[in-house]
C-alpha positions as CSV (number, residue, x, y, z in Angstrom):
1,X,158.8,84.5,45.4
2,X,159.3,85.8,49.3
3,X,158.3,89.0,48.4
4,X,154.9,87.5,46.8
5,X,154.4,85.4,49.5
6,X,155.2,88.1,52.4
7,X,152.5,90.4,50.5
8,X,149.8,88.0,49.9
9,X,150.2,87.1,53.7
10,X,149.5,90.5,54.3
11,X,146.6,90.7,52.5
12,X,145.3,87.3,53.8
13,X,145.4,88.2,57.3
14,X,143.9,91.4,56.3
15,X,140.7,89.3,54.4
16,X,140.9,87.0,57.6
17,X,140.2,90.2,59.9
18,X,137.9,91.7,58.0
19,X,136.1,88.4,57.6
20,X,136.0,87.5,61.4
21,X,135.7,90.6,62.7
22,X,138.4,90.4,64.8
23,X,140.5,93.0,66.2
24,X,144.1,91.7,64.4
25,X,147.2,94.0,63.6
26,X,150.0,93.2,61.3
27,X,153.6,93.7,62.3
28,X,156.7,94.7,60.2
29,X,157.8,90.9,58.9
30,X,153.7,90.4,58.3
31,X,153.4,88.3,61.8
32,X,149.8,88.5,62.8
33,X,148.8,89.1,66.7
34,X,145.5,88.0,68.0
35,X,144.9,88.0,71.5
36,X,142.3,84.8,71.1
37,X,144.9,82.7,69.6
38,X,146.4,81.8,66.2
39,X,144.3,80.5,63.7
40,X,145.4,77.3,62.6
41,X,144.7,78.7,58.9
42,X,146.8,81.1,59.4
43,X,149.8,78.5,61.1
44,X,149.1,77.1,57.1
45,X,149.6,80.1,55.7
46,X,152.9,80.7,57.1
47,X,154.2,77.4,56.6
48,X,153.5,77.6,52.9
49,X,154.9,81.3,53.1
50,X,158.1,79.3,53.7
51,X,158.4,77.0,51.0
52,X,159.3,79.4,47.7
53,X,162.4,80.1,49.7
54,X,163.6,76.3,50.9
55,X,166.0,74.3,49.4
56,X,164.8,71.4,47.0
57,X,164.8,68.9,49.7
58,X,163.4,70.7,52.5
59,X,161.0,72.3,50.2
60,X,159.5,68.5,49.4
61,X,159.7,67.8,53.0
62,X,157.7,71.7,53.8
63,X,155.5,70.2,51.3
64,X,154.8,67.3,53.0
65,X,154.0,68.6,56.4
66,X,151.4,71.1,54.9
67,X,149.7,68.1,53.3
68,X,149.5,66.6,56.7
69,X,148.1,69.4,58.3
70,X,145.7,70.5,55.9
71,X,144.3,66.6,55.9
72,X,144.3,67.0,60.0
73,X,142.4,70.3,59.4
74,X,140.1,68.8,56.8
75,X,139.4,65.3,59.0
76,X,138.6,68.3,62.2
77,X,136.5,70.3,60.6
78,X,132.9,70.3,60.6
79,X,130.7,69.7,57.9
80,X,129.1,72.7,55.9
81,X,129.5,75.1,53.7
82,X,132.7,77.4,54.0
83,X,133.3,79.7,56.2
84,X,135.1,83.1,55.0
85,X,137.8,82.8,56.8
86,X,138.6,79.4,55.7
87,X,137.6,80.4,52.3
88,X,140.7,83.0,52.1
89,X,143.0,80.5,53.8
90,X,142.3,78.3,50.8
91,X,142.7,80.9,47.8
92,X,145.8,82.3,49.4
93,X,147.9,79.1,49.8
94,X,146.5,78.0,46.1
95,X,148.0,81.0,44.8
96,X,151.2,80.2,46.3
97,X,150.7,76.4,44.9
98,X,149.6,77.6,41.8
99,X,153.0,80.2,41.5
100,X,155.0,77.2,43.4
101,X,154.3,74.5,40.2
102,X,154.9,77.4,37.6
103,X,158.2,77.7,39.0
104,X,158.6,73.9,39.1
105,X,157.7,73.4,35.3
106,X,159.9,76.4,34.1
107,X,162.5,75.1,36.2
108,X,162.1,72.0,33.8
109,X,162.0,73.4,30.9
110,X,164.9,75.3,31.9
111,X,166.4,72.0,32.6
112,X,166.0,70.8,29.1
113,X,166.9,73.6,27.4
114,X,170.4,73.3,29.0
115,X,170.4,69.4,28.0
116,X,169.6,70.6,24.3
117,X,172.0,73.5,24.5
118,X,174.7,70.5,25.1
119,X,173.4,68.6,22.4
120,X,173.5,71.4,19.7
121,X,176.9,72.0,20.7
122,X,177.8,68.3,20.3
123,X,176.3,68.3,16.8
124,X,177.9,72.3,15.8
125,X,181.2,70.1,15.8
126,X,182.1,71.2,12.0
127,X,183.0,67.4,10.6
128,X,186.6,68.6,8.6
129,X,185.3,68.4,4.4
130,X,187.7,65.8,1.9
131,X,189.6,67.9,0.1
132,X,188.9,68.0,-3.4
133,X,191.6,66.9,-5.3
134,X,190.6,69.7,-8.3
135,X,191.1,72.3,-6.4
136,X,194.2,71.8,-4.7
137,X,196.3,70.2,-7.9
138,X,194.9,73.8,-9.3
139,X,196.5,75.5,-6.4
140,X,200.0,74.0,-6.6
141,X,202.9,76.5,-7.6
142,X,204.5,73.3,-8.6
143,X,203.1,70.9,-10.4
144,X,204.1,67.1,-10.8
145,X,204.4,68.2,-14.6
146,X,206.6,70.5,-13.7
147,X,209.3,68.2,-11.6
148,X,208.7,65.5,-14.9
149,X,209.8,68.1,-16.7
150,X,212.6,69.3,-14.9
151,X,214.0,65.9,-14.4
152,X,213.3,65.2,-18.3
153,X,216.0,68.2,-18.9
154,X,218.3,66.7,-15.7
155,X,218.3,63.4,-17.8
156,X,220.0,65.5,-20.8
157,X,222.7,66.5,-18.2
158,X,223.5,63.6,-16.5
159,X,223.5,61.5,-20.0
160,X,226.0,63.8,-21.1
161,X,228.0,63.7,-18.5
162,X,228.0,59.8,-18.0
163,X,228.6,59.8,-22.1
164,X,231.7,62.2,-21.0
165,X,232.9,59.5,-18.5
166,X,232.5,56.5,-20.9
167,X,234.8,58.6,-23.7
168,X,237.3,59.1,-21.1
169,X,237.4,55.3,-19.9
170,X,237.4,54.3,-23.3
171,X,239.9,56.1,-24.5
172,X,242.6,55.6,-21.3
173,X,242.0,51.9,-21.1
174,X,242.9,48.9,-23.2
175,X,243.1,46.9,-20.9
176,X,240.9,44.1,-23.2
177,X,243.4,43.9,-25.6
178,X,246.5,44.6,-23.6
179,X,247.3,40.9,-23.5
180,X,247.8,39.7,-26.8
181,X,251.0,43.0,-27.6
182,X,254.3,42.8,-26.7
183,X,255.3,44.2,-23.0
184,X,256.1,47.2,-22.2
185,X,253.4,48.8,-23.8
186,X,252.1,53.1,-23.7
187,X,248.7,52.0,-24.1
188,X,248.4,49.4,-21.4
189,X,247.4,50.9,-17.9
190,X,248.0,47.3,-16.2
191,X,250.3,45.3,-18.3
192,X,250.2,41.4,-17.8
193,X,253.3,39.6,-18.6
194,X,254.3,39.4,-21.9
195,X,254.6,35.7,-23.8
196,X,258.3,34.2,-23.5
197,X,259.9,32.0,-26.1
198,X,262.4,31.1,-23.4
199,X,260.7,27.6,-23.3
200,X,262.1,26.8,-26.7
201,X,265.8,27.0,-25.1
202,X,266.0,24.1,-23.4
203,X,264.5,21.9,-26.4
204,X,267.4,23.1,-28.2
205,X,270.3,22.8,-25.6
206,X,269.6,19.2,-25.0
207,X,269.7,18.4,-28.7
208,X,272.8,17.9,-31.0
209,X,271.2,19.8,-33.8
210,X,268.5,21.4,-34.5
211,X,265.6,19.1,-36.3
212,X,263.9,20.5,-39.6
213,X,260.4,19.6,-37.8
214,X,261.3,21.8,-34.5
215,X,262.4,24.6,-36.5
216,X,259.1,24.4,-38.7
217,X,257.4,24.6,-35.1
218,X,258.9,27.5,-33.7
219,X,258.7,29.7,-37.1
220,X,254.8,28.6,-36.8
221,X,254.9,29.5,-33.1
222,X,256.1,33.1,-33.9
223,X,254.3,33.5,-36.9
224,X,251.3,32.9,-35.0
225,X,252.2,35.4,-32.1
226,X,253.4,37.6,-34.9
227,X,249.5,37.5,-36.0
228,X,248.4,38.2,-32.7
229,X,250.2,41.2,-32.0
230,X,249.1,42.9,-35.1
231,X,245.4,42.2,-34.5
232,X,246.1,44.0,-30.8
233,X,247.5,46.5,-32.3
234,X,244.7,47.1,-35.0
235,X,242.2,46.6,-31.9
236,X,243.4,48.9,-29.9
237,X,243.9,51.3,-32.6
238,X,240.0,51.4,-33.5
239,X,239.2,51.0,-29.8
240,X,240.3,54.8,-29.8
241,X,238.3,55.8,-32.8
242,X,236.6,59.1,-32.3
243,X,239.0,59.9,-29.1
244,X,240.0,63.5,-27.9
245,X,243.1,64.4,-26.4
246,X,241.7,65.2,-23.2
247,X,238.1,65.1,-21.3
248,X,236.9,68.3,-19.2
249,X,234.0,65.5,-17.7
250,X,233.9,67.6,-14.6
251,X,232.5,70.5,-16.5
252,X,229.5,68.6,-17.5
253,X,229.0,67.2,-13.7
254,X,229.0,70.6,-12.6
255,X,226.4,71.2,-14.9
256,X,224.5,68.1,-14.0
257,X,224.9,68.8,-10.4
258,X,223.2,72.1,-10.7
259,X,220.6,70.8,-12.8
260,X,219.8,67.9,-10.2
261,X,219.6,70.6,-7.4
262,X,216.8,72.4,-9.0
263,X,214.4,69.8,-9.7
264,X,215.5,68.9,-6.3
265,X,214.1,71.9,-4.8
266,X,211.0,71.8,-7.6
267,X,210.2,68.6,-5.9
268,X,210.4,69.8,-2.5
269,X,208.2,72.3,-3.1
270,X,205.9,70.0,-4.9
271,X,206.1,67.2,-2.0
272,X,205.8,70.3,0.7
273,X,201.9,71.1,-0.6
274,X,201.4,67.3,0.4
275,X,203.2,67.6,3.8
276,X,200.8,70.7,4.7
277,X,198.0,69.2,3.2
278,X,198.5,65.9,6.1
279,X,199.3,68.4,8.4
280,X,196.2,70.8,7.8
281,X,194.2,67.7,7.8
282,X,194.9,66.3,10.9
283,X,194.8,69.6,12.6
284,X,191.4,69.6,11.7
285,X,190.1,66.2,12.3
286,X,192.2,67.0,15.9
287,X,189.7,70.2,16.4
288,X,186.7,67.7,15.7
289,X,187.6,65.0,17.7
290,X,188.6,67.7,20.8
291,X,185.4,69.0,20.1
292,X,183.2,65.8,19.9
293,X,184.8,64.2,22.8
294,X,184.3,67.6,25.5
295,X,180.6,68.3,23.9
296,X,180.0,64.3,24.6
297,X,181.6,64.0,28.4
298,X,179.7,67.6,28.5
299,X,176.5,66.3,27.2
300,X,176.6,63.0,29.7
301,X,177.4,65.2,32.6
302,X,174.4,67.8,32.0
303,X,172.4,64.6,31.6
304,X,173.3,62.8,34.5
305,X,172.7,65.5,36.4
306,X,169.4,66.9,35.3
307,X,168.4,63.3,35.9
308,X,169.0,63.7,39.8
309,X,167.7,67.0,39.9
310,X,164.3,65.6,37.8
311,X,163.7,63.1,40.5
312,X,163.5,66.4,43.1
313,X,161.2,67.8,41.1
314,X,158.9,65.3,40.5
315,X,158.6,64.9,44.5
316,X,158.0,68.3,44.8
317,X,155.0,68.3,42.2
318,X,153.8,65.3,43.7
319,X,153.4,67.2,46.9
320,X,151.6,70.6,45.2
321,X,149.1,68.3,43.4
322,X,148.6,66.4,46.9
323,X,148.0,69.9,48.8
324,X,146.0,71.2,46.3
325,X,143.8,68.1,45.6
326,X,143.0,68.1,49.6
327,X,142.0,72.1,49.8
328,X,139.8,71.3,46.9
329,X,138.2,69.0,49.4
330,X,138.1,71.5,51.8
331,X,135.5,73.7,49.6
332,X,133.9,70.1,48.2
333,X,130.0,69.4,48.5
334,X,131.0,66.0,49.8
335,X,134.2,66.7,52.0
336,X,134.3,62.9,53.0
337,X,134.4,61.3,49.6
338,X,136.5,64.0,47.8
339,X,139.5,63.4,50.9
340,X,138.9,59.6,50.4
341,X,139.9,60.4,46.8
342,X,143.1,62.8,47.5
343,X,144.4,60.1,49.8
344,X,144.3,57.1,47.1
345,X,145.1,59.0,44.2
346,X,148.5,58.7,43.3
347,X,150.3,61.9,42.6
348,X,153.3,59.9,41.6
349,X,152.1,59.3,38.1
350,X,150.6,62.4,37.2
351,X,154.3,63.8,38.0
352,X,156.3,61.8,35.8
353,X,153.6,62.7,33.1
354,X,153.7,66.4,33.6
355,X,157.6,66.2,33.9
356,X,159.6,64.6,31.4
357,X,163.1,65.1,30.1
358,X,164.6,63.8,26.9
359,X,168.4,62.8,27.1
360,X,169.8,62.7,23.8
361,X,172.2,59.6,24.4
362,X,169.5,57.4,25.4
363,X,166.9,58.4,22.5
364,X,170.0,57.7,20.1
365,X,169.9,61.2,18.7
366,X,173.2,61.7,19.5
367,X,175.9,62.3,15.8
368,X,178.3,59.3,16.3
369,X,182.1,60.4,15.9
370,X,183.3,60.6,12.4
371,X,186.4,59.4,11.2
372,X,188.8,60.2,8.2
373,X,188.6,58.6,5.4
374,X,190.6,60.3,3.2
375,X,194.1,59.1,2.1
376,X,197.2,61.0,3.0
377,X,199.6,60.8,0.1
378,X,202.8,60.8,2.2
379,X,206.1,61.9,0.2
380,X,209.0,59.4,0.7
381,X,206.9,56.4,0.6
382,X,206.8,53.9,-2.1
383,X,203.5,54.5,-3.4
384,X,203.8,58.2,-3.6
385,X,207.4,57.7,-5.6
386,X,205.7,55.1,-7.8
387,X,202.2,57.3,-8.4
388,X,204.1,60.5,-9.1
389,X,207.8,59.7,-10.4
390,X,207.1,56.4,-12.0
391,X,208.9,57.5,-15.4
392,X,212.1,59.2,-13.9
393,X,215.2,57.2,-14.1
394,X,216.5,55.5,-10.3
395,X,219.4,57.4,-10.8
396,X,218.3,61.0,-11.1
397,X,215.7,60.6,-8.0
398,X,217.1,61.9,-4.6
399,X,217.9,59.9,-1.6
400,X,216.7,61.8,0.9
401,X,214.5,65.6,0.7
402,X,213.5,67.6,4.1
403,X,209.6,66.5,2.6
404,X,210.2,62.6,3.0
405,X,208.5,61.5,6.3
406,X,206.7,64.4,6.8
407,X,203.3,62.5,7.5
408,X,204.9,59.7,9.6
409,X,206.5,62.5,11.8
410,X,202.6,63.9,12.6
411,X,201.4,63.4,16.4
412,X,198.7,62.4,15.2
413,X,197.0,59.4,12.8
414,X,193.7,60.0,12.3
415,X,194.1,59.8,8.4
416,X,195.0,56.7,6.3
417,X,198.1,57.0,4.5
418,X,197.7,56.4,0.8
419,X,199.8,52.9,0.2
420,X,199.3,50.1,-2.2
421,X,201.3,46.6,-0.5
422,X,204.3,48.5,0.5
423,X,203.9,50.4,3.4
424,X,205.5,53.6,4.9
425,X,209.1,53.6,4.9
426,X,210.2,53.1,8.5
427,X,213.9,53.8,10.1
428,X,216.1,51.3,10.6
429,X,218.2,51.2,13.7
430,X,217.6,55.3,14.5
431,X,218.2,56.1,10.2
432,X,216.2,57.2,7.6
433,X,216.6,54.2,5.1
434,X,217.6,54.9,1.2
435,X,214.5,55.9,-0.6
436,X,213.9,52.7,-3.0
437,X,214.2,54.2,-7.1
438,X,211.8,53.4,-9.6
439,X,213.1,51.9,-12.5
């Protein structure tokens, strides 16, 4: 813009020579010598040489002056047509105007373009997709079928082995009818005392003879316990019908044991897919929401301060449209009325017409944030032990697996968790609580 000016200087003063017919010369920075004096077209010329190159504010202020001094120039002058000198005066600094409010309205389109280039990064914030439930059940390696199934098969071990146990306790201990035989008895772990006809003595010490009734009492008394020891005896014979000699039960709990520690690790796996699921999810949404909130505070910043620099702007076309409406009354047929008219026109509105901005959080056009709506399933809650293992025996689910509490041990919540009325598990006094079984 310097060098434009500098050059059409030049050539001004050159016009302004030729047109005078005055003896001028040009220096090196463009400075014209006259020995009659400056013109005072030429002191306008070099002010609005100046102005491409000021700052904002002391370009509006440049602006300003030159206004002043061409409406001192214009109230001066004499009436008439023109003159040639004046004549260049007034195409040169139009040019300048004229290059001086191009720059001004790029300047605001530039300005919007860097508000939009805000927004469209604000709205390229890639909202994370709900994951279709289709397509990740068909990516599993292991499926819930699969941990049914396993624990289906665990069921035959453990029932084996708890029938094992049962044999053995049944067979070892009589207690139930321990009471009723006669003590010391082999198949009595915890003998009770036995019955004592001892009572009977002392009847029969403190009596002269022996009475036919008390006899009849006694032989009724033994006869009776006579009964009940042989229906102990047949009792705990048939309570070891079927019995082996001995019981390798540990065999079968070794087998059970292994058994339960692969569908263990089958339902890790299984619960794992779930855990990185979570985990993926809220990575994402965490990207979005990172994203969203930067673009926004970005967005309101670039708006905030396009708004300031707008205001500068407008001021500084308000002043190009005054300058150039008062050389246009310079060249008028009616000089008089034509400055009467610059002076009460108001600039100020034609500026905020010609330069408008659009800020996208006051027009609304701004995306709001998103949030997550779809529904963690968290292993080690209630609800995800009741939607996936609701047919597998209490006994036969694990207490604790390195899956359970995965989702409550994220940094961050911005996904429901899938629950029905009971909630997450939480820890109770620093430890994991016992994982409630489904019956």
């Amino acid at each position: 813009m310097k060098l434009f000016a500098l050059v059409a200087v030049g050539s001004v003063c050159t016009a302004l020579a030729v047109a005078t017919g005055k003896s001028k010369s040009i220096s090196e920075g463009g400075a014209l010598s006259n020995d009659k004096g400056t013109s005072p077209w030429l002191s306008l010329l070099t002010k609005s040489w100046a102005l491409p190159g000021e700052a904002q504010e002391e370009q509006s202020k440049g602006l300003d002056d030159l206004a002043n001094s061409v409406l001192a120039l214009a109230k001066n002058r004499k009436s008439g047509a023109p003159d040639a000198e004046m004549k260049a005066a007034v195409d040169s600094i139009s040019q300048i105007l004229s290059d001086m409010k191009d720059a001004v309205s790029t300047g605001n389109v530039a300005a919007q373009q860097e508000i939009t280039k805000k927004e469209t990064s604000l709205k390229n914030c890639s909202i994370p997709s709900e994951t279709s439930t289709a397509d990740f059940e068909a990516s599993l390696h292991i499926t819930m079928n699969d941990v049914l199934n396993c624990r289906a098969e665990e069921k035959t071990y453990y029932s084996a082995y708890q029938f094992c146990m049962a044999e053995e306790a049944r067979c070892s201990n009589t207690t139930e009818c321990c009471v009723d035989l006669i003590q010391p008895n082999p198949y009595c772990l915890s003998p009770p005392s036995p019955p004592s006809p001892l009572s009977f003595q002392t009847e029969c010490d403190a009596a002269s003879r022996c009475r036919e009734k008390d006899l009849e009492n006694k032989l009724a008394f033994f006869e009776h316990k006579l009964q009940e020891y042989n229906d102990a005896v047949t009792a705990c014979d048939q309570s070891r019908s079927g019995c082996n000699a001995s019981y390798a039960c540990s065999v079968k709990q070794a087998a059970w044991k292994e058994k339960h520690s692969q569908c263990n690790g089958n339902q890790t796996t299984f619960e794992q897919a779930y855990c990185d699921l979570a985990g993926s999810q809220e990575a994402h949404w965490d990207t979005y929401s990172g994203c969203h909130d930067r673009s926004l505070k970005s967005l309101e910043a670039e708006e905030l301060k396009q708004e300031g620099l707008l205001t500068g702007r407008r001021q500084e076309w308000r002043g190009l449209k005054r300058i150039e409406c008062l050389l246009g009354a310079l060249t008028a047929e009616d000089q008089t009325a034509a400055l009467d008219a610059c002076i009460k026109k108001n600039h100020t509105i034609d500026a905020q017409e010609e330069l408008k901005l659009t800020y996208p959080t006051k027009v609304g056009s701004v995306p709001s944030k998103s949030t997550c709506h779809e529904k963690l399933n968290a292993p080690g809650t209630a609800y995800f032990l009741k939607t996936f293992y609701s047919g597998v025996p209490e006994v036969l689910m694990p207490t604790s697996l390195t899956t359970y509490y995965c989702v409550s041990g994220l940094s961050t919540t911005y996904c429901p968790v899938a629950s029905s009325s009971l909630s997450l598990l939480a820890k109770v006094n620093g430890r994991m609580p016992v994982v409630p079984h489904i019956k």
